[in-house]
Each structure stands twice: as C-alpha cells, then as structure tokens.
mmCIF file of the N, C-alpha and C atoms, coordinates in Angstrom:
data_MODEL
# 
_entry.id   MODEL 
# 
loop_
_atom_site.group_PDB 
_atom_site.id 
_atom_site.type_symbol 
_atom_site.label_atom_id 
_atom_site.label_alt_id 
_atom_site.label_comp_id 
_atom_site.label_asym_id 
_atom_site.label_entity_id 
_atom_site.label_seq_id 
_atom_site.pdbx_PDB_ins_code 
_atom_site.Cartn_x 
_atom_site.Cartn_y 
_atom_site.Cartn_z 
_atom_site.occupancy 
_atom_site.B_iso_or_equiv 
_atom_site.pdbx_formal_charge 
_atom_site.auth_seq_id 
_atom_site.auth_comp_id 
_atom_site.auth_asym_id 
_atom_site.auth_atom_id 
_atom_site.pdbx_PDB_model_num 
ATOM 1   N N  . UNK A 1 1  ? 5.563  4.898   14.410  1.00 0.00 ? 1  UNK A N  1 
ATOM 2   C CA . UNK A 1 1  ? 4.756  3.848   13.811  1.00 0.00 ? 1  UNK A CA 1 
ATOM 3   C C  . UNK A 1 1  ? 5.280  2.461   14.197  1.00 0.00 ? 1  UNK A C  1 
ATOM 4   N N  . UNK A 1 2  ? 6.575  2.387   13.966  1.00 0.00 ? 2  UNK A N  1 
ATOM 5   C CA . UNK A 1 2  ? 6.819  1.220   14.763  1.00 0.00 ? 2  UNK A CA 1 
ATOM 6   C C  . UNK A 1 2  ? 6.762  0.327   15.597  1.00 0.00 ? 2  UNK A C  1 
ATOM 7   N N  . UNK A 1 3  ? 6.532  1.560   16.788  1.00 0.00 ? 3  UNK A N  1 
ATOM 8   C CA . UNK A 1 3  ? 6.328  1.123   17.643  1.00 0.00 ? 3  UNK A CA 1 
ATOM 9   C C  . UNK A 1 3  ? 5.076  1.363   18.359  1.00 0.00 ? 3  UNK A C  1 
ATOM 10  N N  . UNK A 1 4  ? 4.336  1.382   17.194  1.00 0.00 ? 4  UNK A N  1 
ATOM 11  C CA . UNK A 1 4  ? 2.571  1.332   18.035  1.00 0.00 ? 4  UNK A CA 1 
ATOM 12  C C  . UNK A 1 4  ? 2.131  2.061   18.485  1.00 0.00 ? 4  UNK A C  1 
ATOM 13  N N  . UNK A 1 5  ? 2.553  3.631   18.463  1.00 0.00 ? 5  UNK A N  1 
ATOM 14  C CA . UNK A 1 5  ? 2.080  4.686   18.999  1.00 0.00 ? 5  UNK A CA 1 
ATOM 15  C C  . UNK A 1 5  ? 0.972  5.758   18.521  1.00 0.00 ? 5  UNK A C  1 
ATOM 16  N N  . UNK A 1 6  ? 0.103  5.102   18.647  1.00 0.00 ? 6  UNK A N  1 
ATOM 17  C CA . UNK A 1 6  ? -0.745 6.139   18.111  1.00 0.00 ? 6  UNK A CA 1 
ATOM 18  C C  . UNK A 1 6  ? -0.799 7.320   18.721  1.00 0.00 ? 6  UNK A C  1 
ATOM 19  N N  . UNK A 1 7  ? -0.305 7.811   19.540  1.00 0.00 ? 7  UNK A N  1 
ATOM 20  C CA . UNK A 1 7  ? -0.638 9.282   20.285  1.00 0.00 ? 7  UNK A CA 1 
ATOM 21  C C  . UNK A 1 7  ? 0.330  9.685   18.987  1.00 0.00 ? 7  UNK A C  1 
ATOM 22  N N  . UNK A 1 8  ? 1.243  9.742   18.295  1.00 0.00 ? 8  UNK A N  1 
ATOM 23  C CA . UNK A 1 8  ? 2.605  9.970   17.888  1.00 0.00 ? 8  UNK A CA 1 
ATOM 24  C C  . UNK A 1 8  ? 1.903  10.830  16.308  1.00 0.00 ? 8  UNK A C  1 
ATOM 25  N N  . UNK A 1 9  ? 0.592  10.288  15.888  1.00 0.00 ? 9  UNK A N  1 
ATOM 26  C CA . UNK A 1 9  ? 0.040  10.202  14.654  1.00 0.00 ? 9  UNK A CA 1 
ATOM 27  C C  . UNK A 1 9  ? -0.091 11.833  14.045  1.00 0.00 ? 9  UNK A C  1 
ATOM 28  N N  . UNK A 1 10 ? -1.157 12.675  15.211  1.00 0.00 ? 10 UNK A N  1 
ATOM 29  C CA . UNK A 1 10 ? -1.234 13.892  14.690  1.00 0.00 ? 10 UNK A CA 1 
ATOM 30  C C  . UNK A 1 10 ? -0.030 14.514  14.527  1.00 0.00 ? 10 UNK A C  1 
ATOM 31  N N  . UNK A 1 11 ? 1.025  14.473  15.298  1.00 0.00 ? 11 UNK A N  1 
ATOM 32  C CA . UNK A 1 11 ? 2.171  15.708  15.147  1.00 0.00 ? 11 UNK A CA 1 
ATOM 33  C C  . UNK A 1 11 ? 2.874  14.908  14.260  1.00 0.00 ? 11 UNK A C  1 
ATOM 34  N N  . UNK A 1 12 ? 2.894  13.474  13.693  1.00 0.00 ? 12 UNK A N  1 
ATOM 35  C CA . UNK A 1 12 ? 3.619  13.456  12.137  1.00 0.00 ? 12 UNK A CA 1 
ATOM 36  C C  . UNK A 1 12 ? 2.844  14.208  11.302  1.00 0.00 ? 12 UNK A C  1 
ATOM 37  N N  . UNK A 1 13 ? 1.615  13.478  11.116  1.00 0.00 ? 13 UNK A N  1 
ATOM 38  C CA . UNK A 1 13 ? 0.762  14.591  9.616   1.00 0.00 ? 13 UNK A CA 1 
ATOM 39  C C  . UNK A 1 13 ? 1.223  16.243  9.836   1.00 0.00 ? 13 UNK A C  1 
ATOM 40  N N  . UNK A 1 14 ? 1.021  16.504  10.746  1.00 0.00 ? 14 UNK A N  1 
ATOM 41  C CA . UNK A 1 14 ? 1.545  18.003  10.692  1.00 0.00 ? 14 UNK A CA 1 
ATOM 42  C C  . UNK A 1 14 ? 2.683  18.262  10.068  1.00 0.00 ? 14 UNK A C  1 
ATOM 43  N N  . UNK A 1 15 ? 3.786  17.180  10.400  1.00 0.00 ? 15 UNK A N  1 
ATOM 44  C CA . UNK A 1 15 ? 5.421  17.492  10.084  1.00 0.00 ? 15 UNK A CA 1 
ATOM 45  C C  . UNK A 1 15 ? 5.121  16.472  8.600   1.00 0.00 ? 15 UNK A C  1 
ATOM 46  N N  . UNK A 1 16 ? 4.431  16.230  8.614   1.00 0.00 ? 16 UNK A N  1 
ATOM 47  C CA . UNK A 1 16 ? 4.548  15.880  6.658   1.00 0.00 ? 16 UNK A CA 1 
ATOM 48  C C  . UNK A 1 16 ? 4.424  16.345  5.797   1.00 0.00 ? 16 UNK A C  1 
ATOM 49  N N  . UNK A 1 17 ? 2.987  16.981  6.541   1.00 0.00 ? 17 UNK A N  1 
ATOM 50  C CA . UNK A 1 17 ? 2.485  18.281  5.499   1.00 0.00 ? 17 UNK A CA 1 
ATOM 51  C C  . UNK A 1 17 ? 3.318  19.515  4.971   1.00 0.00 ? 17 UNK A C  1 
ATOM 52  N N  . UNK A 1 18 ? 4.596  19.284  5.705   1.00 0.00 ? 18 UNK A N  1 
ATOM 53  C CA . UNK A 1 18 ? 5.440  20.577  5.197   1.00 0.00 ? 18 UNK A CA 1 
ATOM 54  C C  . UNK A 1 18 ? 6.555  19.645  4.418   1.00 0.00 ? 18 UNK A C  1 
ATOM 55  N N  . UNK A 1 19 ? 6.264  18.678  4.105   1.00 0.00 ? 19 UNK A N  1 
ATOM 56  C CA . UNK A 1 19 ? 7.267  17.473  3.318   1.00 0.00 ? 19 UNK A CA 1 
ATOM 57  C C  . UNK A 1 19 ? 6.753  17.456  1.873   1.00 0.00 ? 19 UNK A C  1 
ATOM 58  N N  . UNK A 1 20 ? 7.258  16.802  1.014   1.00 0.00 ? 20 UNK A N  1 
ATOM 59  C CA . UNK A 1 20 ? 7.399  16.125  -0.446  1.00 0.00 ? 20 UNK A CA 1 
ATOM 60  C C  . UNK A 1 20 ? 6.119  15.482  -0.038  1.00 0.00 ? 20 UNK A C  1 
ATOM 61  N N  . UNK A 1 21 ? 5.617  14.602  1.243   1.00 0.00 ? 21 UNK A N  1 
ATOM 62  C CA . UNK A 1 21 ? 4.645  13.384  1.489   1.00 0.00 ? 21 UNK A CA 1 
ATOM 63  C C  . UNK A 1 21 ? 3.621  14.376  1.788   1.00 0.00 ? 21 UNK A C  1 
ATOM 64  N N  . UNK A 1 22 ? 3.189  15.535  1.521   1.00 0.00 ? 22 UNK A N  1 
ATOM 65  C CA . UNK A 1 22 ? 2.089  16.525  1.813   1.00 0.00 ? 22 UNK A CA 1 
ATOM 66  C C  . UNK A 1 22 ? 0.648  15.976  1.414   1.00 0.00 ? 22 UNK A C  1 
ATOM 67  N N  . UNK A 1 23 ? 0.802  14.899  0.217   1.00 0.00 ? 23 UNK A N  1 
ATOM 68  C CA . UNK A 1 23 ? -0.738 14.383  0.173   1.00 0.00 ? 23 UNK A CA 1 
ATOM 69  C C  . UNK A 1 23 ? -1.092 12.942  1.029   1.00 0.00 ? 23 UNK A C  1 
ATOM 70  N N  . UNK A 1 24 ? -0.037 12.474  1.131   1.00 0.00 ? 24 UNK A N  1 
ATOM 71  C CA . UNK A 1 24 ? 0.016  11.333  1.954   1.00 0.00 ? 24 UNK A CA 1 
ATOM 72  C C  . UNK A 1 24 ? -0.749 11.829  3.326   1.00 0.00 ? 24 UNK A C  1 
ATOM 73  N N  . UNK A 1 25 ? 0.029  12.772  3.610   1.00 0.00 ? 25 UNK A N  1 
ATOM 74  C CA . UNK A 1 25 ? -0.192 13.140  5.050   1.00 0.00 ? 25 UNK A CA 1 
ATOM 75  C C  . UNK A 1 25 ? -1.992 13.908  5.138   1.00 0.00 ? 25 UNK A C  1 
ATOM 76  N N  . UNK A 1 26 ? -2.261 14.447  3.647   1.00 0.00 ? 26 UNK A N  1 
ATOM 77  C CA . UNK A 1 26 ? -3.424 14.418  3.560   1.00 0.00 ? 26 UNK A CA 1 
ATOM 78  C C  . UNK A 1 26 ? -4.589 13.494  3.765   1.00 0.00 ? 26 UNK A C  1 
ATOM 79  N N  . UNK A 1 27 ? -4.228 12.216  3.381   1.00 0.00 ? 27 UNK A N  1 
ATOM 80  C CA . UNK A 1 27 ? -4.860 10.956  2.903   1.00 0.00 ? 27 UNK A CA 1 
ATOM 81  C C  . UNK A 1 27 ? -4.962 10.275  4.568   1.00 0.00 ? 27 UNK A C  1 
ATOM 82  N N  . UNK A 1 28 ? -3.875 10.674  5.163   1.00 0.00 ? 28 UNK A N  1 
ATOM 83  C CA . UNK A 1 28 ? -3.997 9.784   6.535   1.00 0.00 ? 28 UNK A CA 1 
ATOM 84  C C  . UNK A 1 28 ? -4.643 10.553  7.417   1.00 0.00 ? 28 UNK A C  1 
ATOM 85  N N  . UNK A 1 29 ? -4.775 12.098  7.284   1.00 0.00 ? 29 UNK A N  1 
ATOM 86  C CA . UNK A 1 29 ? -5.640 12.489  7.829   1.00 0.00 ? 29 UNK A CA 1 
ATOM 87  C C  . UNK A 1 29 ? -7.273 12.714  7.922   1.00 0.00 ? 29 UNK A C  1 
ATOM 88  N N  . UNK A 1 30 ? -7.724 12.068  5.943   1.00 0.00 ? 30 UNK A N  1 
ATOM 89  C CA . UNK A 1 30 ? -9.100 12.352  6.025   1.00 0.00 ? 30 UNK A CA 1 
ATOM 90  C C  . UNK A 1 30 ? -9.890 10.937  7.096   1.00 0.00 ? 30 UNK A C  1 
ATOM 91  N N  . UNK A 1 31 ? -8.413 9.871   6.542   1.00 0.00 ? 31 UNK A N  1 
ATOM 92  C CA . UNK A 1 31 ? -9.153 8.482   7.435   1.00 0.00 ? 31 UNK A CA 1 
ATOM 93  C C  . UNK A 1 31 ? -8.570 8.198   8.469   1.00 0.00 ? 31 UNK A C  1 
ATOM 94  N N  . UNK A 1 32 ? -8.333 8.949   9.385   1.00 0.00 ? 32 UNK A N  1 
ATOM 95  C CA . UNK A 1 32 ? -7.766 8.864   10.846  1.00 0.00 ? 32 UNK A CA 1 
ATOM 96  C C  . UNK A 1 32 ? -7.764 8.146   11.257  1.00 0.00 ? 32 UNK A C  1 
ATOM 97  N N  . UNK A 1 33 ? -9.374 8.086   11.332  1.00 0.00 ? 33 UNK A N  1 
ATOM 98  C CA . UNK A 1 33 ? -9.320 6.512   12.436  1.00 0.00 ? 33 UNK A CA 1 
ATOM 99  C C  . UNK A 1 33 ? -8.853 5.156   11.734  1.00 0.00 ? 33 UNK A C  1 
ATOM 100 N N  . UNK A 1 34 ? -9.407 5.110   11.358  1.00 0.00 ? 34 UNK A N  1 
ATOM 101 C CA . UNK A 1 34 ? -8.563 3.500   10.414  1.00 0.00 ? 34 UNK A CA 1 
ATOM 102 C C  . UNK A 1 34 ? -7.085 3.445   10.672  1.00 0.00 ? 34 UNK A C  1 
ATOM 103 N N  . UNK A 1 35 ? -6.279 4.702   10.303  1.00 0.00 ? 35 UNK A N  1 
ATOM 104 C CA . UNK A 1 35 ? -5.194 4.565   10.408  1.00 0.00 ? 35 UNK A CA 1 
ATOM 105 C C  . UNK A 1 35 ? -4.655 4.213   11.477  1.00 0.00 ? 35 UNK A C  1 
ATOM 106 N N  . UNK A 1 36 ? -5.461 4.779   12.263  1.00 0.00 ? 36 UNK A N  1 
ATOM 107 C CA . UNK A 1 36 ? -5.423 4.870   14.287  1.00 0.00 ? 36 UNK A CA 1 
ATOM 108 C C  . UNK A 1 36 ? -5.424 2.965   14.263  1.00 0.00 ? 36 UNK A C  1 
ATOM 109 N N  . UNK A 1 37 ? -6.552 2.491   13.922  1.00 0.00 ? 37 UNK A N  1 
ATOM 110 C CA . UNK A 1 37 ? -6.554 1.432   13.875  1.00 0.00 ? 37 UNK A CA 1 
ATOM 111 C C  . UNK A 1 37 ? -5.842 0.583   13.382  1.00 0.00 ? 37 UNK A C  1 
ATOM 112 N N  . UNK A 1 38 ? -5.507 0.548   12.415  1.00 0.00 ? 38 UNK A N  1 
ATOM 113 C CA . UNK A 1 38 ? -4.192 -0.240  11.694  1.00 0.00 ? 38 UNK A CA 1 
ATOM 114 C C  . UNK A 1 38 ? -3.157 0.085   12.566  1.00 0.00 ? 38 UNK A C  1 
ATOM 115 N N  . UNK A 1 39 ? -2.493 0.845   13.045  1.00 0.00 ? 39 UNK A N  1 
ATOM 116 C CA . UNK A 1 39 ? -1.486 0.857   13.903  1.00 0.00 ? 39 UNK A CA 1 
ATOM 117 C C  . UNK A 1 39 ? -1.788 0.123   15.428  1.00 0.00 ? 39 UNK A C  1 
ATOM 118 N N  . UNK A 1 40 ? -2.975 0.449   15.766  1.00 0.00 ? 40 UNK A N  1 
ATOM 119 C CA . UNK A 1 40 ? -3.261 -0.399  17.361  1.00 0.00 ? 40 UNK A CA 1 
ATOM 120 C C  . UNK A 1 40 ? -3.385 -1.593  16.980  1.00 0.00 ? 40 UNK A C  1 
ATOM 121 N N  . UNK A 1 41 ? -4.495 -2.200  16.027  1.00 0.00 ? 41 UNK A N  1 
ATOM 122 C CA . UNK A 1 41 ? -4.260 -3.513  16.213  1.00 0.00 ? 41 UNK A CA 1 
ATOM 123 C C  . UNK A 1 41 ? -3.664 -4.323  15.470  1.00 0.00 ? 41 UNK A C  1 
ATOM 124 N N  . UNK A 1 42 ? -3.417 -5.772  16.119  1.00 0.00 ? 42 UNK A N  1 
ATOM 125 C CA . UNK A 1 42 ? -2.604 -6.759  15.574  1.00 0.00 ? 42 UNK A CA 1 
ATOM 126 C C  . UNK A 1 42 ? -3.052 -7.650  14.206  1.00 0.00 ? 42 UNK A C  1 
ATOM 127 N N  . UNK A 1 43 ? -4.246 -7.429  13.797  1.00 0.00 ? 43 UNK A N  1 
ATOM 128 C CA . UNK A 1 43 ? -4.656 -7.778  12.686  1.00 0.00 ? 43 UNK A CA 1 
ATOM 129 C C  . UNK A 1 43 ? -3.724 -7.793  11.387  1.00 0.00 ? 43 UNK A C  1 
ATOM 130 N N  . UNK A 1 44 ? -3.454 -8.650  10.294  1.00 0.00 ? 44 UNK A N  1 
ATOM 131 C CA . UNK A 1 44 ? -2.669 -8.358  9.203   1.00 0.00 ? 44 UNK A CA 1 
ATOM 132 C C  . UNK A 1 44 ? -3.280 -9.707  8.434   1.00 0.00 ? 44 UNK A C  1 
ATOM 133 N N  . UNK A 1 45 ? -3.333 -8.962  6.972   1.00 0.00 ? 45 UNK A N  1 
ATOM 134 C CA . UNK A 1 45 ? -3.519 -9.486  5.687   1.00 0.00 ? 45 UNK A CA 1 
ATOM 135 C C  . UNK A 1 45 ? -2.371 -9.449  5.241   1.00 0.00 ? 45 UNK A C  1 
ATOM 136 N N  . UNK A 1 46 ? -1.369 -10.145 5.461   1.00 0.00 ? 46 UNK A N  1 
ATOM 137 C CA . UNK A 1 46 ? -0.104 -10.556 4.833   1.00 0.00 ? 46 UNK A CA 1 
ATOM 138 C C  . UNK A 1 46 ? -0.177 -11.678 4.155   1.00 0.00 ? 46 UNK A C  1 
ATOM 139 N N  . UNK A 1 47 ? -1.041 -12.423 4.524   1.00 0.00 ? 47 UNK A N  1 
ATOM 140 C CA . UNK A 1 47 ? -0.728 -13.822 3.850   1.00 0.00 ? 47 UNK A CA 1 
ATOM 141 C C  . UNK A 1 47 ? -1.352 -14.150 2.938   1.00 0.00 ? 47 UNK A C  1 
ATOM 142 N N  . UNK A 1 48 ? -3.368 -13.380 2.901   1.00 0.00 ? 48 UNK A N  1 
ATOM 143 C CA . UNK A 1 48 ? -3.915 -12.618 1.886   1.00 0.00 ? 48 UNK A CA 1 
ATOM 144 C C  . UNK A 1 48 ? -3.403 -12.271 1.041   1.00 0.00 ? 48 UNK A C  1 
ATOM 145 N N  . UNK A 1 49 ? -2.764 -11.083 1.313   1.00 0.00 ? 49 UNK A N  1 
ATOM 146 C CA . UNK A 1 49 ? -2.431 -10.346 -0.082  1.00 0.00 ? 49 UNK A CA 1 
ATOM 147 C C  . UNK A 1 49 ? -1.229 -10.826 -0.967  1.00 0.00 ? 49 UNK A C  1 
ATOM 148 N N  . UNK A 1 50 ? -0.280 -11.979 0.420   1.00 0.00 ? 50 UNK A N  1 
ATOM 149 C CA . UNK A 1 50 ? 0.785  -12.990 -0.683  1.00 0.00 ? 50 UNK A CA 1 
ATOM 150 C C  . UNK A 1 50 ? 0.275  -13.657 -1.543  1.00 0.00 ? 50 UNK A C  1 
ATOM 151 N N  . UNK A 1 51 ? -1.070 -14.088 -1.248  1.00 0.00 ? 51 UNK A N  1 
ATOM 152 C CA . UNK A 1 51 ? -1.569 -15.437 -1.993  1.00 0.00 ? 51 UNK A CA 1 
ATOM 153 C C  . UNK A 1 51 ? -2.299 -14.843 -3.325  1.00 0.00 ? 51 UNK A C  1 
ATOM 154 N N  . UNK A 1 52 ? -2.886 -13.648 -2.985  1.00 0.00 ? 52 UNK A N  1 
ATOM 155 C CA . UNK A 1 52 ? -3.246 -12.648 -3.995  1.00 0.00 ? 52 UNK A CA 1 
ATOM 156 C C  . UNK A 1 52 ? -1.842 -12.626 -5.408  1.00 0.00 ? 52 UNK A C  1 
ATOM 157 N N  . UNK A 1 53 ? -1.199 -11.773 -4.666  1.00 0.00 ? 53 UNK A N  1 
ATOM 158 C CA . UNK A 1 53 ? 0.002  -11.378 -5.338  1.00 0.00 ? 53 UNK A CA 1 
ATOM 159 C C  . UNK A 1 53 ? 0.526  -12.164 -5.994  1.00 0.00 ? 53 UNK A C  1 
ATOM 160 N N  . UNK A 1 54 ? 0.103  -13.762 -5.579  1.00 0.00 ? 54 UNK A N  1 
ATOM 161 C CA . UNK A 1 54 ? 0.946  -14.774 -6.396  1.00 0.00 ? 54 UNK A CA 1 
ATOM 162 C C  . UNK A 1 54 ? 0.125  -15.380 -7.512  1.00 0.00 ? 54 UNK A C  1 
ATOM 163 N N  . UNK A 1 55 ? -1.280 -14.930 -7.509  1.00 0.00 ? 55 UNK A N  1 
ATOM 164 C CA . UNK A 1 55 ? -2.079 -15.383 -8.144  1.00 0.00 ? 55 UNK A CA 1 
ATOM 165 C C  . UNK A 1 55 ? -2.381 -14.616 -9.640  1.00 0.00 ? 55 UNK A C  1 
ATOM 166 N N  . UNK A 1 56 ? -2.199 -13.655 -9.580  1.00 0.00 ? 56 UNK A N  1 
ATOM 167 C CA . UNK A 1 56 ? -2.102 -12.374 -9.835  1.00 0.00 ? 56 UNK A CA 1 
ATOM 168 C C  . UNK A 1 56 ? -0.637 -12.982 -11.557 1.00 0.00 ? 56 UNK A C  1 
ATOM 169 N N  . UNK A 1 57 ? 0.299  -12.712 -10.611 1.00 0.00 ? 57 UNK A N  1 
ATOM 170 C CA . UNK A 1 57 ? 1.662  -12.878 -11.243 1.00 0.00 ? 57 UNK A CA 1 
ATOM 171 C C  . UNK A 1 57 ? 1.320  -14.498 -12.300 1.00 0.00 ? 57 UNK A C  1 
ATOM 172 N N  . UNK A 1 58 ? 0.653  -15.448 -11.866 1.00 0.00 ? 58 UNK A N  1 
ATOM 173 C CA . UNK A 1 58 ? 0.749  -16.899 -12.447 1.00 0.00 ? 58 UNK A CA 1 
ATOM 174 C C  . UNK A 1 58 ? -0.214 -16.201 -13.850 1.00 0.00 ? 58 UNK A C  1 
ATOM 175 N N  . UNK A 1 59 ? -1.254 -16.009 -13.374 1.00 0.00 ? 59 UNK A N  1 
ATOM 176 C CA . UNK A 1 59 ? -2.187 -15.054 -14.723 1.00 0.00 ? 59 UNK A CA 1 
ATOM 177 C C  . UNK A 1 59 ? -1.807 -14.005 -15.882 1.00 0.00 ? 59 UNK A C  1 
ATOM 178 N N  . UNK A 1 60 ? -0.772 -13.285 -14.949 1.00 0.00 ? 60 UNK A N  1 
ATOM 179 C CA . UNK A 1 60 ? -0.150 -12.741 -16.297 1.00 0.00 ? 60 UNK A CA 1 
ATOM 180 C C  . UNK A 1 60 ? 0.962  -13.410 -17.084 1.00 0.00 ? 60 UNK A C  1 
ATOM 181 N N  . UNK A 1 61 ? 1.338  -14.759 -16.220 1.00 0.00 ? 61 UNK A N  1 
ATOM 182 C CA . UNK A 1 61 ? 2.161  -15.411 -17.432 1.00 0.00 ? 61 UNK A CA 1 
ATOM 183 C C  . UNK A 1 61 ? 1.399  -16.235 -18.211 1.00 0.00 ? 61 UNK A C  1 
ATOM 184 N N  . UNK A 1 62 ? 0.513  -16.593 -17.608 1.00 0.00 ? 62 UNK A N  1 
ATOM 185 C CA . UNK A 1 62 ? -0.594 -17.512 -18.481 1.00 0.00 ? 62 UNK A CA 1 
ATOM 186 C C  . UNK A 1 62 ? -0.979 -16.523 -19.559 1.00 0.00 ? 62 UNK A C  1 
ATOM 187 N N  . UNK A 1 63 ? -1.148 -15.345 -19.605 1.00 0.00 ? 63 UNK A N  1 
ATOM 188 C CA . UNK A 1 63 ? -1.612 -14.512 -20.442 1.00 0.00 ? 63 UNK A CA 1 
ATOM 189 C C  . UNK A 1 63 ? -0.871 -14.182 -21.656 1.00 0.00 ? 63 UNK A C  1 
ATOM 190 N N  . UNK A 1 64 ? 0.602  -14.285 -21.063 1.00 0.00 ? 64 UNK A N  1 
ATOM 191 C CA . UNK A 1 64 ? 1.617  -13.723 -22.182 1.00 0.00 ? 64 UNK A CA 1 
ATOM 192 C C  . UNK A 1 64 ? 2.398  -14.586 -22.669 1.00 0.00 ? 64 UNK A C  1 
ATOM 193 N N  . UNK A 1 65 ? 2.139  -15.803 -22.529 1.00 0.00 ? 65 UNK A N  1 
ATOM 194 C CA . UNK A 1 65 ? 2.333  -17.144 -23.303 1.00 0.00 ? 65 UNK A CA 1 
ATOM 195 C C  . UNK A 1 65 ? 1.459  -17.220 -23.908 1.00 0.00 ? 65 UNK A C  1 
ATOM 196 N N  . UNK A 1 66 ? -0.235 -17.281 -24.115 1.00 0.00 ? 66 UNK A N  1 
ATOM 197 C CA . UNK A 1 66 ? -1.062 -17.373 -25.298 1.00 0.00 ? 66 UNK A CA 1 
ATOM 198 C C  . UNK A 1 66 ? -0.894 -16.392 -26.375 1.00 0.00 ? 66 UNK A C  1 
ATOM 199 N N  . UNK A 1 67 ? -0.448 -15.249 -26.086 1.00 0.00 ? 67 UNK A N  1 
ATOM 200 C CA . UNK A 1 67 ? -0.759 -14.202 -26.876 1.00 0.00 ? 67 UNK A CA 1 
ATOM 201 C C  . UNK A 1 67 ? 0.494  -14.400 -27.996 1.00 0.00 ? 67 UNK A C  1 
ATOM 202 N N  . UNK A 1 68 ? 0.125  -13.993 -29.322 1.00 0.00 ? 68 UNK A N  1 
ATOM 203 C CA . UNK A 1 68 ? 1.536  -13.655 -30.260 1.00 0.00 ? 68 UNK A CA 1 
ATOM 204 C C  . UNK A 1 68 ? 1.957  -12.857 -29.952 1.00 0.00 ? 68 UNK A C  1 
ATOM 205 N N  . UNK A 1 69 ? 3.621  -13.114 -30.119 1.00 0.00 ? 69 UNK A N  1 
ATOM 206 C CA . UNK A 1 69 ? 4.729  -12.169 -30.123 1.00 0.00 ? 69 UNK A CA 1 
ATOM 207 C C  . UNK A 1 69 ? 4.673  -10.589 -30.828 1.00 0.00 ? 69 UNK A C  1 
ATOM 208 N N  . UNK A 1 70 ? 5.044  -10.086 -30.062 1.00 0.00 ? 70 UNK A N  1 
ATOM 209 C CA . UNK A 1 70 ? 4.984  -8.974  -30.681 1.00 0.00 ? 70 UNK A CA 1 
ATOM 210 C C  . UNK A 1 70 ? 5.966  -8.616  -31.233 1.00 0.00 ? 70 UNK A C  1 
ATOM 211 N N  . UNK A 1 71 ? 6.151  -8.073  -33.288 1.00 0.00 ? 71 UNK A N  1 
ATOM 212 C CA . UNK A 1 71 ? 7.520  -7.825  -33.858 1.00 0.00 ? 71 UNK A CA 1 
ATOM 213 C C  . UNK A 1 71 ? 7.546  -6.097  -33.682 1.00 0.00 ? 71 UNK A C  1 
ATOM 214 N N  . UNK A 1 72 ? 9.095  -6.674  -33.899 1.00 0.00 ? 72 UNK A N  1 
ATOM 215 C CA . UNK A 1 72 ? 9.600  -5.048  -33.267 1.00 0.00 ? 72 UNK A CA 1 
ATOM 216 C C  . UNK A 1 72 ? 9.310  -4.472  -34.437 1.00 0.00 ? 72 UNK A C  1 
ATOM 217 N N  . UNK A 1 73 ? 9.158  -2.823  -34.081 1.00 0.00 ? 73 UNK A N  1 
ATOM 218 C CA . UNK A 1 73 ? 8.949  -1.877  -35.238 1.00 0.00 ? 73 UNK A CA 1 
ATOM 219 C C  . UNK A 1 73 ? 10.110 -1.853  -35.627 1.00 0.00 ? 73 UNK A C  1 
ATOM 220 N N  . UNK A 1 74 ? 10.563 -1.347  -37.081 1.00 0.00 ? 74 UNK A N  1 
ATOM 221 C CA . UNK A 1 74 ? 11.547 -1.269  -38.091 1.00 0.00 ? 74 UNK A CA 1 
ATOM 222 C C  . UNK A 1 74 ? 11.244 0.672   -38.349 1.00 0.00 ? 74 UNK A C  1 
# 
C-alpha cells in the first residue's frame, strides 16, 4: 500500500481473510475498485476532513459549556 501498488491488493485480502482483519478484508473486497482507486490516485481530503474534525471538536465544547453540570450519583 505504500507504495502504490495496486497489483499487490488481491493477494493481501486473501492473506487477511485468514487474519483477526477477516471483515476488513471483506469490506475491501466488496468495493475493489474504489479501493484500487484510492491507492492509484493522488487525490486526498486531508485538509477537508482537518477542517471538519476541527469543527466538529469547537461544537462539542460549545455544547458542554451550555449544558448543567452533571452531579455525581451518591
């Protein structure tokens, strides 16, 4: 994967499927191609999903500063 190989793809799922990652290896096999694709091309939502992620995180503090405290059970 590292290194961009998609020929490399089928004979991992095979060697996963006999792994702990047996549904994973399920999951990458029902959507092949995509996966095929995400590995060939150079495309990335990194900076997307940072800006997401950060947006995300500011909302749940906004959230848990309005709300009352919650007392501990006794």
């Amino acid at each position: 994967m590292r290194q961009k190989a998609v020929i490399d793809l089928p004979p991992w799922i095979e060697k996963a499927r006999k792994t702990l990652v047996d549904s994973l290896a399920n999951g990458i096999a029902r959507d092949e191609a995509a996966v095929r694709a995400g590995i060939a091309l150079d495309w990335s939502y990194g900076q997307t999903d940072g800006q997401i992620t950060k947006l995300k995180l500011v909302k749940r503090q906004m959230i848990t500063r309005g709300s009352a405290p919650v007392a501990a059970p006794m």
